[in-house]
C-alpha positions as a Python dict, from the first residue, in 0.01 Angstrom:
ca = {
    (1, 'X'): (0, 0, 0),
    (2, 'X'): (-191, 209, -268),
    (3, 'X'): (-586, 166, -272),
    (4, 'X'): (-783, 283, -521),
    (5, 'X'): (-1122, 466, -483),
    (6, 'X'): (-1349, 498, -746),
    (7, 'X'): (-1669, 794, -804),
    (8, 'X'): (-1864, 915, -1074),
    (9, 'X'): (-2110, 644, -1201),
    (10, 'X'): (-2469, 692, -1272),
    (11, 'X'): (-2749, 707, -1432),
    (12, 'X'): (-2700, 886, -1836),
    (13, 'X'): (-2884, 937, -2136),
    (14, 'X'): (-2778, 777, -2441),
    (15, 'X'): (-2525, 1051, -2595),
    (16, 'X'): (-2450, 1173, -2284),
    (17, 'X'): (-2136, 1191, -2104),
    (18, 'X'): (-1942, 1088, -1741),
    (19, 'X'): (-1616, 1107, -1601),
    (20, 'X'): (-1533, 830, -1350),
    (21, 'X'): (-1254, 907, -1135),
    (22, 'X'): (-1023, 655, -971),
    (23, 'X'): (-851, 832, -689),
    (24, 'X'): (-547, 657, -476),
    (25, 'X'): (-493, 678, -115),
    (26, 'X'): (-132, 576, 10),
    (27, 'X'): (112, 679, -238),
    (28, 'X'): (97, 758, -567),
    (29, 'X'): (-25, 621, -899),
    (30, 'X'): (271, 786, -1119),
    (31, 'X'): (489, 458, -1129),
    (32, 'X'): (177, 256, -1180),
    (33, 'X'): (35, 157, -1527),
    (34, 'X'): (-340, 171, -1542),
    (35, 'X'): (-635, -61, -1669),
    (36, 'X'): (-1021, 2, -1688),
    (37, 'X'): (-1226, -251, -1711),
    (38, 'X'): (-1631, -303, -1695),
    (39, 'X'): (-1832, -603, -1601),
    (40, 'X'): (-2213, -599, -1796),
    (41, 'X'): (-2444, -840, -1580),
    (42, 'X'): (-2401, -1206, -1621),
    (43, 'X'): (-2028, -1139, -1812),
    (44, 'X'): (-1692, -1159, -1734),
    (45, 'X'): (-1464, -822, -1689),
    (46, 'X'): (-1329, -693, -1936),
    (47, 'X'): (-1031, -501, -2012),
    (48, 'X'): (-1090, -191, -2262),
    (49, 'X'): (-819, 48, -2174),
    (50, 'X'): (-484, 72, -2044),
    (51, 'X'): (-242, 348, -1983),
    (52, 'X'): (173, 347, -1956),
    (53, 'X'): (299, 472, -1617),
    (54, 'X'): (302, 816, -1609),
    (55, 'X'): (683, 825, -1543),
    (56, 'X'): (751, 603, -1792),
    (57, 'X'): (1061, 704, -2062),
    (58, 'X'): (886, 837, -2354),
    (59, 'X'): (923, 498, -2580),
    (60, 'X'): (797, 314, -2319),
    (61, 'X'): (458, 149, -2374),
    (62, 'X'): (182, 312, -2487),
    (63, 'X'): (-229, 340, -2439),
    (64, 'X'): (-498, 78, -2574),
    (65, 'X'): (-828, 148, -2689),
    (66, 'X'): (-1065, -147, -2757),
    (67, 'X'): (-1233, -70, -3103),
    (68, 'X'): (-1543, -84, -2847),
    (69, 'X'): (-1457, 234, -2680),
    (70, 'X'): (-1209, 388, -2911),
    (71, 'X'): (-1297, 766, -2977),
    (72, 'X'): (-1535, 763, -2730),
    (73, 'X'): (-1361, 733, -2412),
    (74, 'X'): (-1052, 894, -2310),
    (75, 'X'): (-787, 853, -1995),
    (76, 'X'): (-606, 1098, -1817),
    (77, 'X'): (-446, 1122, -1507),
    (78, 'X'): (-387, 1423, -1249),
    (79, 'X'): (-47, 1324, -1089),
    (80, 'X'): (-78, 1623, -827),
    (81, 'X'): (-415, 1447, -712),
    (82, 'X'): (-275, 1104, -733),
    (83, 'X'): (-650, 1042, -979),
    (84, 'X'): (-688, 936, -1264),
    (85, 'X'): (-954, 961, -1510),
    (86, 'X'): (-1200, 828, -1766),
    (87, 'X'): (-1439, 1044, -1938),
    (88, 'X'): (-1705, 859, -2163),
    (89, 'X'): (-1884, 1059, -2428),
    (90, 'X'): (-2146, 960, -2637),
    (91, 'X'): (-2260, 699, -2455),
    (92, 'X'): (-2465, 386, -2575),
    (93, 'X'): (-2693, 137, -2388),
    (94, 'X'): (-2412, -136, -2445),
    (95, 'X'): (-2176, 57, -2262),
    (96, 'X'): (-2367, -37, -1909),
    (97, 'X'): (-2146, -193, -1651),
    (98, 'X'): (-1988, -201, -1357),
    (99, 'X'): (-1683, 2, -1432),
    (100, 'X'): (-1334, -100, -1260),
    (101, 'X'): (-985, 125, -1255),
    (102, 'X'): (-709, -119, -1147),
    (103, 'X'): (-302, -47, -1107),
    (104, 'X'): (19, -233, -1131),
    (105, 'X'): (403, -156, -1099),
    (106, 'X'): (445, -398, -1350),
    (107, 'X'): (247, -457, -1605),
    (108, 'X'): (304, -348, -1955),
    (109, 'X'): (58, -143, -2143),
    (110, 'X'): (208, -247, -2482),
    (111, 'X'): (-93, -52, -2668),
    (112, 'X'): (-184, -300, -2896),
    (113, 'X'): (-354, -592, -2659),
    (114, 'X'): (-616, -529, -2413),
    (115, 'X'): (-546, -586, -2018),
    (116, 'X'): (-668, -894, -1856),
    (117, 'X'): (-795, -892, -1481),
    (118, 'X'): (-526, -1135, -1354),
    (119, 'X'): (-245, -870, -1492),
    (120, 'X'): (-304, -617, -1210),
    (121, 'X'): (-314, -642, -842),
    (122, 'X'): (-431, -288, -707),
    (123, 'X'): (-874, -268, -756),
    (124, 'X'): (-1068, 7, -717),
    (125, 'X'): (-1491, -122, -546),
    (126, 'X'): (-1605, -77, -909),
    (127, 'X'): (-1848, 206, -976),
    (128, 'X'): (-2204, 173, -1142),
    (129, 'X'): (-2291, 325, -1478),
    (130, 'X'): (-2647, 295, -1705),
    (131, 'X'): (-2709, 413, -2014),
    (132, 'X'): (-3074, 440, -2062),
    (133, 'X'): (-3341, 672, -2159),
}
């Protein structure tokens, strides 16, 4: 069973920049599409990004950007360290959360809708990030 570990929140400046990471232990994350999703205090999670399985035939899926994030943030994966990643630039005060990668074998990242918690099983513990001066 794949579990997910998740690093790199903090403490930024508005403007500034971090790259969370969302490492698996237990196989690999290449057959496995990907969802991020952040939880502000007293809200619900919410999905802003999702990513096709790396594997995935060319015209298969795609990658979502809420308009929220879009430009801003940006996913990637290393398939050699079974990671993937989100790097968050220009951050604003809005943007803190509780930041969550999650994984599923099936789910389809169609590009145009935003993932919903109940749509993947695999969670990473969630990792911290404020944007304050």
């Amino acid at each position: 069973q794949v579990r997910l570990v998740e690093s790199g929140g903090g403490l930024v400046q508005p403007g500034g920049s971090l790259t969370l990471s969302c490492a698996a232990s237990g196989g690999t994350l290449d057959s496995y599409a990907i969802g991020w999703f952040r939880q502000a205090a007293g809200k619900e999670r919410e999905g802003f990004l999702c990513t096709k399985p790396s594997d995935a035939l060319p015209h298969y899926g795609g990658t979502y950007y809420a308009d929220s994030v879009k430009g801003r943030f940006t996913a990637f994966r290393d398939n050699a360290k079974s990671t993937v990643y989100l790097r968050m630039n220009s951050l604003k005060p809005e943007d803190t959360a509780k930041y969550f990668c999650a994984a599923d074998l099936i789910y389809y990242c169609s590009g145009d809708q935003s993932p919903k918690t109940h749509e993947f099983e695999i969670w990473g513990q969630g990792t911290q990030v404020t944007v304050s001066s």
